[in-house]
C-alpha positions as CSV (number, residue, x, y, z in Angstrom):
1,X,106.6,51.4,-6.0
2,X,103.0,50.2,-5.4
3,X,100.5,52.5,-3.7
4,X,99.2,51.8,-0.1
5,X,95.6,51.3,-0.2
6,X,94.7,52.4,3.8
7,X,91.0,52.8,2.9
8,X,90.1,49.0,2.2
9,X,89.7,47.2,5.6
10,X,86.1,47.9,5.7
11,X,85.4,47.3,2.0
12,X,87.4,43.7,1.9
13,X,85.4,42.7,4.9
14,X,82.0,43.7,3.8
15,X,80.4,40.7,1.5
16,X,82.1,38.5,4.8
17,X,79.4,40.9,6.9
18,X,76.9,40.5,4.9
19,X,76.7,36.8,4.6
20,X,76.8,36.6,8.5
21,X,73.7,39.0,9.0
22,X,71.9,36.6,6.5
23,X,72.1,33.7,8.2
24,X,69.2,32.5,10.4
25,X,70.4,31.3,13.5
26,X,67.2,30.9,14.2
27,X,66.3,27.8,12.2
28,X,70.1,26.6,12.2
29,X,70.9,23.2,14.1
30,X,72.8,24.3,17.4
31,X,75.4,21.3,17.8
32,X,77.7,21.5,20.9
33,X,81.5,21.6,20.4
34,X,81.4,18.0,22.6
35,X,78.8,16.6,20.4
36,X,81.1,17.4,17.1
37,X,83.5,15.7,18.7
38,X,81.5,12.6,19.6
39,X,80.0,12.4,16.0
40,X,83.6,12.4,14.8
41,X,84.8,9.9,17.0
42,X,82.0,7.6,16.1
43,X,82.4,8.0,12.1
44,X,86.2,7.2,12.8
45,X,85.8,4.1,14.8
46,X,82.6,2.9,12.1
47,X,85.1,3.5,9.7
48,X,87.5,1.0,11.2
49,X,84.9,-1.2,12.3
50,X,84.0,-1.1,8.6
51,X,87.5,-1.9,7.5
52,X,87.8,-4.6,10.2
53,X,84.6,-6.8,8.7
54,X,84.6,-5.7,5.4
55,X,88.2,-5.4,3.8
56,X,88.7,-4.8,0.8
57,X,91.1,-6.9,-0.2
C-alpha cells in the first residue's frame, strides 16, 4: 500500500505563495470585473463585424 503523506499541504502550496507575495499590485493595471466583460463583448462583436465585411471566402 502507498504511504499517506499528511505533512505536505504547506510544502505543495508554498512556490503558489511565493509567486503571490512577488507580485506588485502596486504597478499592476486594476481592470474591473464589468470592464473585462465589456472588452470581451467588444472583441466578439469586432470579430463578427470582421467576418461580416471581410469573409474569407
Amino acid at each position: 500500500m502507498a504511504k499517506k503523506n499528511e505533512g505536505g499541504g504547506f510544502s505543495q502550496s508554498a512556490g503558489l505563495m511565493r509567486y503571490f507575495d512577488s507580485e506588485d499590485t502596486d504597478k499592476a493595471i486594476k481592470i474591473s470585473p464589468r470592464g473585462v466583460v465589456i472588452a470581451a463583448v467588444a472583441i466578439v462583436v469586432g470579430v463578427l463585424l470582421l467576418q461580416v465585411f471581410f469573409p474569407m471566402n
